[in-house]
MARTIKOL-450716 format. One record per residue: residue in three letters; x, y, z of N, C-alpha, C, O in turn. Coordinates in pm, whole numbers, plus 32768, in hexadecimal, padded with zeros to 4 digits. Layout:
<pts>
ALAXYZXYZXYZXYZ
...
</pts>
This chain:
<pts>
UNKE2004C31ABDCE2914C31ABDBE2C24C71AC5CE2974CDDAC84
UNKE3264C23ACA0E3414C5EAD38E3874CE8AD29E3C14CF2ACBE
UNKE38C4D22AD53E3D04DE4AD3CE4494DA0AD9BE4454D4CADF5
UNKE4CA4DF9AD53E55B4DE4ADD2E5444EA6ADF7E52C4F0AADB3
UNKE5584E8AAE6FE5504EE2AEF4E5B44F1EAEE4E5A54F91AF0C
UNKE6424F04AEACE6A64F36AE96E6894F7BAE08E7034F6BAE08
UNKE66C4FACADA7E64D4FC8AD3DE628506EAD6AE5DB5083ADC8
UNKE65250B9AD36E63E5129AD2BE618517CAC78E66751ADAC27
UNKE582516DAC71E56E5179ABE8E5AC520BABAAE5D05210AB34
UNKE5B4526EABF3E5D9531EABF9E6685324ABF5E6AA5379ABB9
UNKE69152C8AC35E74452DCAC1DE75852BAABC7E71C5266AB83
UNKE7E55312ABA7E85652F3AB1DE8505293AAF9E8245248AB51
UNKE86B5254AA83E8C351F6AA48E9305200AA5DE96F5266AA79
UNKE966515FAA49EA025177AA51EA47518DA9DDEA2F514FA975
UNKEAB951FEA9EDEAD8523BA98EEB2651C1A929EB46514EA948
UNKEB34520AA8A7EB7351A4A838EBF5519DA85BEC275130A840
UNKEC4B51FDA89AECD1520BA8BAECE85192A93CED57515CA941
UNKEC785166A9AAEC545123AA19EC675079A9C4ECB7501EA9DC
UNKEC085082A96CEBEB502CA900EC6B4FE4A8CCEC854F70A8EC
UNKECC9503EA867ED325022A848EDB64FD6A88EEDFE4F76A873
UNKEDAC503AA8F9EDF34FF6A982EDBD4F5BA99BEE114F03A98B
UNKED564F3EA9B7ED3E4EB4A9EAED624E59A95FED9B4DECA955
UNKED284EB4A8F9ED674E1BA8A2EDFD4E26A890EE364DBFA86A
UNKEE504EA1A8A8EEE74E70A892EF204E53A903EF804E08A8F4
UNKEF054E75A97FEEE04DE8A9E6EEF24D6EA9CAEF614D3FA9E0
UNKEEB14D3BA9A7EE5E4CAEA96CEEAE4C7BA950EEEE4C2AA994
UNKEECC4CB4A89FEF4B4CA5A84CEFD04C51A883F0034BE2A874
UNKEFEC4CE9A8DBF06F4CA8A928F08B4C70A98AF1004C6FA9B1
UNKF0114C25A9DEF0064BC4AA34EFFD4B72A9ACF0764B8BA9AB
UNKEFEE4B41A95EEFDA4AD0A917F0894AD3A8BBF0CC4A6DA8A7
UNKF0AD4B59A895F1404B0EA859F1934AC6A8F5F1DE4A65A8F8
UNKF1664B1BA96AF1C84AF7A9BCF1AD4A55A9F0F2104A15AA16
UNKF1414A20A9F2F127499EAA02F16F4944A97FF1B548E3A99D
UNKF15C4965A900F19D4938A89AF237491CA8A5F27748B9A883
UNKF25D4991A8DDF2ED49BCA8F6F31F4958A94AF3804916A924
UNKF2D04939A9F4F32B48FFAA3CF319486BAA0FF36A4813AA2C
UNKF2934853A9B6F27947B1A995F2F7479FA94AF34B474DA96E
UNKF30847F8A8D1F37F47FDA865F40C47C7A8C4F441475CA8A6
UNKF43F4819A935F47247F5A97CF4AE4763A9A9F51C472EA99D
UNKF4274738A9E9F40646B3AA40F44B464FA9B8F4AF4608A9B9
UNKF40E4661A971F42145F5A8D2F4C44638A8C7F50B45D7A8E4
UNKF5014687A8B4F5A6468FA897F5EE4630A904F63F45D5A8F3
UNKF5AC466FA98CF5EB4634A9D6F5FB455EA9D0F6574511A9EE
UNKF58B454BA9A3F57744A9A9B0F5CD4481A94DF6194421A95C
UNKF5C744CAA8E0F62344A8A85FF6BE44B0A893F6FD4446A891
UNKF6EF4509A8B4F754452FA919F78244A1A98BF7EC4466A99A
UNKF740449AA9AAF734442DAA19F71C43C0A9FDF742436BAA4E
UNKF6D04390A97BF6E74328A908F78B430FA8BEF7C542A3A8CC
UNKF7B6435FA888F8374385A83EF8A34350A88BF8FC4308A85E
UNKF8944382A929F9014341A97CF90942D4A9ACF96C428CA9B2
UNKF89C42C0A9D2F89F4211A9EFF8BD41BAA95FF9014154A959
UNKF87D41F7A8F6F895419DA861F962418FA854F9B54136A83D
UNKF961420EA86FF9F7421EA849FAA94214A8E1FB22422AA8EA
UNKFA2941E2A937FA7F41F1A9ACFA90414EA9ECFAFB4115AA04
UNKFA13411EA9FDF9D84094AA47FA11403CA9EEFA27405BA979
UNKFA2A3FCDAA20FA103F5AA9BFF9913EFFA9C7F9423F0AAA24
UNKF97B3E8EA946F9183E39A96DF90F3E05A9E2F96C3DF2AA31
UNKF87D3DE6A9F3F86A3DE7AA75F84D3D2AAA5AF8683D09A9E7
UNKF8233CC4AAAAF7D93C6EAAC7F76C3C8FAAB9F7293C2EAA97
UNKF7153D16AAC5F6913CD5AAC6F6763CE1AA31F62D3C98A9EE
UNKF6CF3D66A9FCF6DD3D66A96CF6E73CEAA8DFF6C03CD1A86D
UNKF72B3CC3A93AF7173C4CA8CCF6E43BBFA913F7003B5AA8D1
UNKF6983BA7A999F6103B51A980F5A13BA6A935F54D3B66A8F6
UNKF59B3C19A937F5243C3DA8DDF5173C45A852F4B23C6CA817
UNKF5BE3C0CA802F5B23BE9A78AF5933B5CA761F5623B2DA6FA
UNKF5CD3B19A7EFF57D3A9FA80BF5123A86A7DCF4E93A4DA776
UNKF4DB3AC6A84EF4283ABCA84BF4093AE5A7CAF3C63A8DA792
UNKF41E3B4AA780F3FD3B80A6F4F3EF3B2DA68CF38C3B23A643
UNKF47A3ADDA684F47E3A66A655F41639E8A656F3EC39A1A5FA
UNKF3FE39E7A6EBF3D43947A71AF3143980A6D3F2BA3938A6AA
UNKF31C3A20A6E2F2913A40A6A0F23E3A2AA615F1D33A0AA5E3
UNKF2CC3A57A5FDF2A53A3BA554F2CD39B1A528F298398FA4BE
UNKF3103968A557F30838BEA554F27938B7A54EF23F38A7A4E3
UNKF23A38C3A5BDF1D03875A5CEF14E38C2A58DF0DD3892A595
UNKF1733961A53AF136397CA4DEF121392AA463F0B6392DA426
UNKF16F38F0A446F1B538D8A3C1F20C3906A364F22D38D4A2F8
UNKF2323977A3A0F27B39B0A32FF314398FA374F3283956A3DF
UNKF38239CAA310F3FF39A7A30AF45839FBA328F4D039E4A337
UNKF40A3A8CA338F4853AFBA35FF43A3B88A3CBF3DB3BCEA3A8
UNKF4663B8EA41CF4263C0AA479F4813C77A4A7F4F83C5CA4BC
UNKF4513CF6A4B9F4A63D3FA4BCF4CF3D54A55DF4783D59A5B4
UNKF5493D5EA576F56F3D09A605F5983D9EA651F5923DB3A6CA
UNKF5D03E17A5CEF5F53E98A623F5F73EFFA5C7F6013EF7A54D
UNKF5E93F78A61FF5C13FE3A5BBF60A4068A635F6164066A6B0
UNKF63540DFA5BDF676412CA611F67A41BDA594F65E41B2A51D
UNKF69D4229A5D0F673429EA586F6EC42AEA500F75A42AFA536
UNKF6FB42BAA475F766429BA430F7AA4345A453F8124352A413
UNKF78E43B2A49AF7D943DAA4BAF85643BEA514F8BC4401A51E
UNKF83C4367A541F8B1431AA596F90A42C7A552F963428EA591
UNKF8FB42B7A4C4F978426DA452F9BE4304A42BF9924377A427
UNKFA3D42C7A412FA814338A3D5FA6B4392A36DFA964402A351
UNKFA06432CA32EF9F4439FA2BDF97143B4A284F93C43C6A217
UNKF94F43A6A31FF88843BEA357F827436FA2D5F7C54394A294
UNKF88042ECA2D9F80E4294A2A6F82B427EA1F3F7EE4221A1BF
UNKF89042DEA192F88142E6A10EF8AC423DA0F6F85741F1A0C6
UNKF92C420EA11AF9464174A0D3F8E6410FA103F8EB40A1A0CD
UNKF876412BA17BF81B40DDA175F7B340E2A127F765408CA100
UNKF7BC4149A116F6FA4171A0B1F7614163A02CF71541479FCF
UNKF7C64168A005F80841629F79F82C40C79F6DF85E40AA9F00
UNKF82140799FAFF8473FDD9FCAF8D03FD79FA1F8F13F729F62
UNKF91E40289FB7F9AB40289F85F9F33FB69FEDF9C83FB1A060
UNKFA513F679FC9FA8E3EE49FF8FAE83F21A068FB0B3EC8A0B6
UNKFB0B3F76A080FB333F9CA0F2FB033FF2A161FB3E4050A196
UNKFA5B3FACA188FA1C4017A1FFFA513FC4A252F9EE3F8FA286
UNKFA953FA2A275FA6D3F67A304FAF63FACA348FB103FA8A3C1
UNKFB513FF5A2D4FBE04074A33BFB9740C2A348FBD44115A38A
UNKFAEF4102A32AFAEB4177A353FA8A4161A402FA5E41BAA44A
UNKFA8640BEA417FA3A40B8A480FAA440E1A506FB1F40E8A505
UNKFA3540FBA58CFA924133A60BFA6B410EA649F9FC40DDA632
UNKFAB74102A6F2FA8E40E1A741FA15405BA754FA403FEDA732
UNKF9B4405CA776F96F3FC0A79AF9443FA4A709F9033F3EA6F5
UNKF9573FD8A6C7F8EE3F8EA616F9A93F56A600F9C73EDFA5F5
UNKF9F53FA9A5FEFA7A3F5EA5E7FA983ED6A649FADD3E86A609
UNKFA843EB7A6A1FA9F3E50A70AFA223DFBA6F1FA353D85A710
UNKF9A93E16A6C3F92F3DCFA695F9723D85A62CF95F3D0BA62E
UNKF9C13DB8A5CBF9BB3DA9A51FFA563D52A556FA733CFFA501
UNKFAA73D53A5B4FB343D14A5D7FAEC3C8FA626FB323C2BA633
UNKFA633C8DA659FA2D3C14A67BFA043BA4A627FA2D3B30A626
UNKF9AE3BDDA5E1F9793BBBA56BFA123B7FA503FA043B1CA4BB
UNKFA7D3BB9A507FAC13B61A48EFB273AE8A4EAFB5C3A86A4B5
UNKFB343B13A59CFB533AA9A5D2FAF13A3CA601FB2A39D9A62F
UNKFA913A39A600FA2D39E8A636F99939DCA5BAF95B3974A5A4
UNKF9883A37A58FF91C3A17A506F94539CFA4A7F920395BA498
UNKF9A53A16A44FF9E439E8A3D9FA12395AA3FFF9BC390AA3DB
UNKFA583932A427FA733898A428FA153831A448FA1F37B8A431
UNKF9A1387FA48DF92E3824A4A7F8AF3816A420F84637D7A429
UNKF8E2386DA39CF89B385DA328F82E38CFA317F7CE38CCA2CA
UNKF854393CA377F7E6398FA360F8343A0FA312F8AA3A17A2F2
UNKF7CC3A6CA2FFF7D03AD6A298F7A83B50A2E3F7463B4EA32E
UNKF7FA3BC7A2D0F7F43C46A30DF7ED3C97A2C8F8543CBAA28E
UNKF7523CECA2A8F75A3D72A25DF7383DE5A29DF6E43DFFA2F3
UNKF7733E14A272F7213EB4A2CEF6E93F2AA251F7293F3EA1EA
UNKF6843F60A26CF6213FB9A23DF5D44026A285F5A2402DA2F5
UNKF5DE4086A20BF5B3411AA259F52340FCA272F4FC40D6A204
UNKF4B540F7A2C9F44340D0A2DEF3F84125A2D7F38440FEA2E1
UNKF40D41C7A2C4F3BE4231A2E3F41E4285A2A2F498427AA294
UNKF3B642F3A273F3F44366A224F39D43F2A23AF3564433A1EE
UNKF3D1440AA2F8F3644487A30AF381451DA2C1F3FA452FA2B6
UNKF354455DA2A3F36A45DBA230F3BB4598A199F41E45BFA15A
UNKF3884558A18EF4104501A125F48244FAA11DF4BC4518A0B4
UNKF4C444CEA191F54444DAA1CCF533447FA213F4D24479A25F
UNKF5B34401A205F5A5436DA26DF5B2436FA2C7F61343AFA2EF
UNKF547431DA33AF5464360A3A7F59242C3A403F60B42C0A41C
UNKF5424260A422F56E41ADA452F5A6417AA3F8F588416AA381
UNKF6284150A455F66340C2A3F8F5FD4057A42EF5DC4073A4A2
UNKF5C83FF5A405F5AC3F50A408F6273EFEA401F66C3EF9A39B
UNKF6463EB4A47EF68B3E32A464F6313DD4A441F5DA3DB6A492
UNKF6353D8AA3AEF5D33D0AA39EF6403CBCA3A0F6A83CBFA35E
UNKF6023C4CA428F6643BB9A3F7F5ED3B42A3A8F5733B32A3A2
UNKF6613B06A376F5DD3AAFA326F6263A3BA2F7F6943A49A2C1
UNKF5DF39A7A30DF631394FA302F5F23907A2BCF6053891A2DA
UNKF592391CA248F55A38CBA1DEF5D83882A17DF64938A7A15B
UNKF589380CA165F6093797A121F6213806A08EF5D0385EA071
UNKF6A737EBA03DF6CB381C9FEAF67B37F49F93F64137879F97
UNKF67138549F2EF63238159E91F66637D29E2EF6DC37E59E10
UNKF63037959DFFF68B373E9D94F68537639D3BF6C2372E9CDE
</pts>
């Protein structure tokens, strides 16, 4: 076994008080990394919130419900979910959507409101169907709305 040259077998140990220190050290290099990540994530949400509630739809926004669409066409299926956004951003952070109560669509804002004002000028007359659903429930508390459009023939 190679001997380290630096090793001094006769000297001290390092004390438990030396000890203690490095691990609460440690500790609080690790909340403080937590801390500024915690941060970084408010901030995006932050910076999410305003563009949701500031911007309008964009063009590329809705070719990519396009494409969503033209996807699940050629899946087979009849309905895909075209947009999704945090239900803290509805007025009443998501309850008349997860409650399916007939009037969610006053508590929508900003781009899910101008999404959902697209959808009844340009969907609805073209025979399609607009639901929205809480998709996630992180701590058990709703977290995504889902826009599903879906244009399967009616049932008889």
């Amino acid at each position: 076994m190679p001997e380290n040259k630096d090793f001094d077998p006769n000297a001290a140990p390092i004390s438990a008080e030396q000890l203690r220190m490095q691990m609460l050290e440690r500790e609080m290099a690790e909340m403080d990394k937590e801390r500024k990540l915690r941060a970084v994530q408010e901030q995006k949400l932050a910076d999410l919130a305003a563009d949701f509630l500031e911007k309008h739809v964009s063009e590329e926004e809705i070719a990519v419900v396009r494409r969503l669409v033209a996807s699940a066409v050629k899946a087979g299926k009849f309905e895909a979910m075209v947009y999704s956004f945090p239900s803290s951003l509805c007025t009443d952070n998501g309850r008349a959507i997860n409650n399916a109560d007939r009037d969610w669509p006053e508590t929508l804002q900003g781009k899910a409101r101008e999404f959902y004002e697209r959808y009844q000028t340009f969907g609805k007359p073209q025979g399609y169907k607009l639901k929205a659903m809480i998709i996630n429930f992180p701590g058990g508390m709703p977290g995504d709305v889902g826009f599903f459009l879906d244009w399967a023939p009616d049932k008889v």
